[in-house]
N, C-alpha and C positions, 0 to 999 in steps of 0.2 A: 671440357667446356664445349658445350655443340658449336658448328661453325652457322654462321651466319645462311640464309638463303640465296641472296647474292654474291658472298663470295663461293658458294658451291653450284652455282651459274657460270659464274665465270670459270670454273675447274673444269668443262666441258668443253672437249677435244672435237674437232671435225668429224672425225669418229663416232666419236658419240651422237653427234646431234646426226650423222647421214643413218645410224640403225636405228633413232628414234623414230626418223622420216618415212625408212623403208623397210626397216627390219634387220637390213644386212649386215654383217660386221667382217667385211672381207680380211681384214690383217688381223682378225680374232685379236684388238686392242681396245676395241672401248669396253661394253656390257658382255661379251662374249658369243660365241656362236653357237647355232644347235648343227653337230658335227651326223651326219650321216652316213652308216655302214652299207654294203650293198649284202642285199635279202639273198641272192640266188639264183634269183628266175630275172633278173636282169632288173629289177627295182632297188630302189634306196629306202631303208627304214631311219630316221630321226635318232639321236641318242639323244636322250631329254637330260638335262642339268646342267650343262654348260653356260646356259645364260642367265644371265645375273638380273634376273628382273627387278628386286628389290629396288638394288641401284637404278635401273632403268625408270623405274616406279618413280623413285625418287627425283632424279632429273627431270622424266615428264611434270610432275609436279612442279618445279621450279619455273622451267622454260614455255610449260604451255601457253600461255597469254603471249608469249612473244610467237611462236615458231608457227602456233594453229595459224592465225591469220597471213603470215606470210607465203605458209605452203598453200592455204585456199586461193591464194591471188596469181601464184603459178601454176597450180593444180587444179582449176573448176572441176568441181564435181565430184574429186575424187578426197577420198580420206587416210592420212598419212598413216605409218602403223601404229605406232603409241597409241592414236586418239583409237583405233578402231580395236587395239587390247587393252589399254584401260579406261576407255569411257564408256566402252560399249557394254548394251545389256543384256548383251548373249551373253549364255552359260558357257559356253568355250568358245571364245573368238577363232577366229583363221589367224593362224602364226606364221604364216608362211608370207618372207620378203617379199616386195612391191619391187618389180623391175617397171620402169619406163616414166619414171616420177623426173621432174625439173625441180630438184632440190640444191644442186650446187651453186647458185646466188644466193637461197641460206646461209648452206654449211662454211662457204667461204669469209664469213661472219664474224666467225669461229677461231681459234688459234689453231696451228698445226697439233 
């Protein structure tokens, strides 16, 4: 039996909702992380599959109406990462973490 929408709101760890905000999933435990090998010549290449966008998908879907207005009242101007990979209507958005966001009065919201 499918679970309900808000009790799978409420199943969203601090984790979760700070890689919705920025992208990043520092203790690789909420959606997962995209793990990077180094190239050679002193660059990093991406290892794509590690992130579980679906799920990500999913939570975005749940918590948008909460999380977009509070990160725009911390953030002017700036667009957190969920909204800017799954709202947006570029053909391939920028996947790459947000550093310097005021998200921890959100995520603090959140359970550990």
């Amino acid at each position: 039996m499918p679970r309900s929408r808000k009790r799978r709101a409420r199943n969203q760890t601090q984790s979760h909702v700070r890689q919705l905000l920025t992208g990043a999933d520092f203790l690789d435990n909420a959606f997962g992380s995209r793990a990077q090998t180094p190239t050679g010549d002193g660059g990093f290449a991406e290892v794509p599959g590690r992130v579980d966008y679906a799920s990500m998908r999913e939570a975005w879907s749940d918590l948008r109406k909460f999380l977009l207005p509070e990160f725009e009242k911390l953030n002017p101007g700036k667009t957190c990462y969920a909204a800017r990979l799954f709202d947006s209507n570029e053909k391939k958005p920028d996947t790459s973490p947000i550093s310097g966001l005021n998200v921890t009065p959100i995520v603090n919201l959140f359970p550990v």
